[in-house]
C-alpha positions as CSV (number, residue, x, y, z in Angstrom):
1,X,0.0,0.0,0.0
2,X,1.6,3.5,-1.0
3,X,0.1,6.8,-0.5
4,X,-0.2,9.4,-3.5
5,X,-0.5,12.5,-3.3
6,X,-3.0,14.3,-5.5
7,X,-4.2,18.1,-6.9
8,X,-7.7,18.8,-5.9
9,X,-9.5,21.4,-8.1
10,X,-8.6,24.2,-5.9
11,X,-4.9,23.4,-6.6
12,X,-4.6,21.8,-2.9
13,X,-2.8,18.5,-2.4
14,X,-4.2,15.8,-0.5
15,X,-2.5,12.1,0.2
16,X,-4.9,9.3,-0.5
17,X,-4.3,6.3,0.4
18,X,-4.0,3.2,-2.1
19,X,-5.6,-0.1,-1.7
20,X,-4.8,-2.8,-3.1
21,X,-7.0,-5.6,-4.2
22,X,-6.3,-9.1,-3.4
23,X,-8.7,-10.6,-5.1
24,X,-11.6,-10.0,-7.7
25,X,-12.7,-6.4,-6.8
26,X,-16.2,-5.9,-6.6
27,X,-17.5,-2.4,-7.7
28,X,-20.0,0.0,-5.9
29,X,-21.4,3.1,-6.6
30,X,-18.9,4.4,-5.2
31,X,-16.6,3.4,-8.3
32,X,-19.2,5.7,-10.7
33,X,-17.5,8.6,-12.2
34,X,-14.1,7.7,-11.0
35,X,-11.2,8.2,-13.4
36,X,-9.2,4.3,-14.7
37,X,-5.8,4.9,-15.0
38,X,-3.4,2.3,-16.9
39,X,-0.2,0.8,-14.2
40,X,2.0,3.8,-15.4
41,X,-0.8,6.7,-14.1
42,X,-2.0,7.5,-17.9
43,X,-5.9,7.9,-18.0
44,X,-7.6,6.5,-20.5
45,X,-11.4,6.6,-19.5
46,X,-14.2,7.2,-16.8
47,X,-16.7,4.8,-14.4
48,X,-19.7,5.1,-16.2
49,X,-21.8,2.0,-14.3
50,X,-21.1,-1.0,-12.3
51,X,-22.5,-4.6,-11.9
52,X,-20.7,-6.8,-9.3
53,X,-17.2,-7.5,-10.6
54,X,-17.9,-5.8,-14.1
55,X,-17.7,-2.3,-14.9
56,X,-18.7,0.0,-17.7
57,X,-15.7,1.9,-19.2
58,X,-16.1,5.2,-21.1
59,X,-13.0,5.5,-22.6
60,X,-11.6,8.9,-22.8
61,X,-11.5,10.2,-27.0
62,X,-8.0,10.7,-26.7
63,X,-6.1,7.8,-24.5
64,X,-4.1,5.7,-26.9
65,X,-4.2,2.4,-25.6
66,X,-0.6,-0.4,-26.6
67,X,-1.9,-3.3,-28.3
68,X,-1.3,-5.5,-25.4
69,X,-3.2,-3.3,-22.9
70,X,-6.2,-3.9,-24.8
71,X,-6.1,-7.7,-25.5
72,X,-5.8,-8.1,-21.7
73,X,-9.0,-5.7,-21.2
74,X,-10.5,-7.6,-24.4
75,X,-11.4,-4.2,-25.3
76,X,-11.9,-2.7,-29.1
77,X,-13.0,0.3,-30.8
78,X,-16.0,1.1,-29.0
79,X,-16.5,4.5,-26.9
80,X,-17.5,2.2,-24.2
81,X,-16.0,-1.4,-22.9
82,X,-16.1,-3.9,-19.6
83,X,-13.5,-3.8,-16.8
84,X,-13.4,-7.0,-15.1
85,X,-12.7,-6.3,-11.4
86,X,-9.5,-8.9,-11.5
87,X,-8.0,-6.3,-14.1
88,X,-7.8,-3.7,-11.4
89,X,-4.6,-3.7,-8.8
90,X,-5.6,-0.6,-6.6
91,X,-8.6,1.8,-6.1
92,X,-8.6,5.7,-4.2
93,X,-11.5,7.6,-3.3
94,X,-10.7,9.4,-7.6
95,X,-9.3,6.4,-9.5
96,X,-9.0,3.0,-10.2
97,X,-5.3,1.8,-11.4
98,X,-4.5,-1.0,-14.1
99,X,-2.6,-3.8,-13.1
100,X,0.6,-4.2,-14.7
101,X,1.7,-7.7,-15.4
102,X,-0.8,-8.6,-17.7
């Protein structure tokens, strides 16, 4: 578990702390709106809904995702695509991040 310090919007820093998920994550609500980063801190898209250990993925117009990223997410071309909750390694209150050794 590391903590990361983050910019709010009023330009304030704040430390949350990482968790790490040992096993399958199961989203909430909570997860809605929350930004998915890639293991290296790059976002590529937003929370839009959850279901157990699925989540719906808007990917941001912008994030160019490595060939190998999305096979492991089984993602393509759509605006939208699934997260599987064993794809996630750690969640904040603002973001879920990637696992890496995918």
């Amino acid at each position: 578990m590391t903590a990361v310090p983050s910019r709010s919007a009023d330009g304030l820093f704040s430390v949350s702390r990482r968790v790490p998920c040992a096993m399958t994550r199961q989203f909430t609500d909570d997860d809605r709106g929350k930004d998915v980063l890639t293991a290296e801190g790059d976002r590529i898209g937003t929370v839009r809904d959850v279901d157990g250990d699925r989540a719906t993925v808007d990917r941001d117009d912008d994030a160019a995702l490595p060939e190998k990223l999305r096979e492991m997410l089984g993602w393509d071309d759509h605006a939208s695509n699934e997260l599987h909750g064993d794809h996630v390694e750690e969640g904040t209150a603002d973001d879920l991040r990637l696992k890496s050794n995918w």
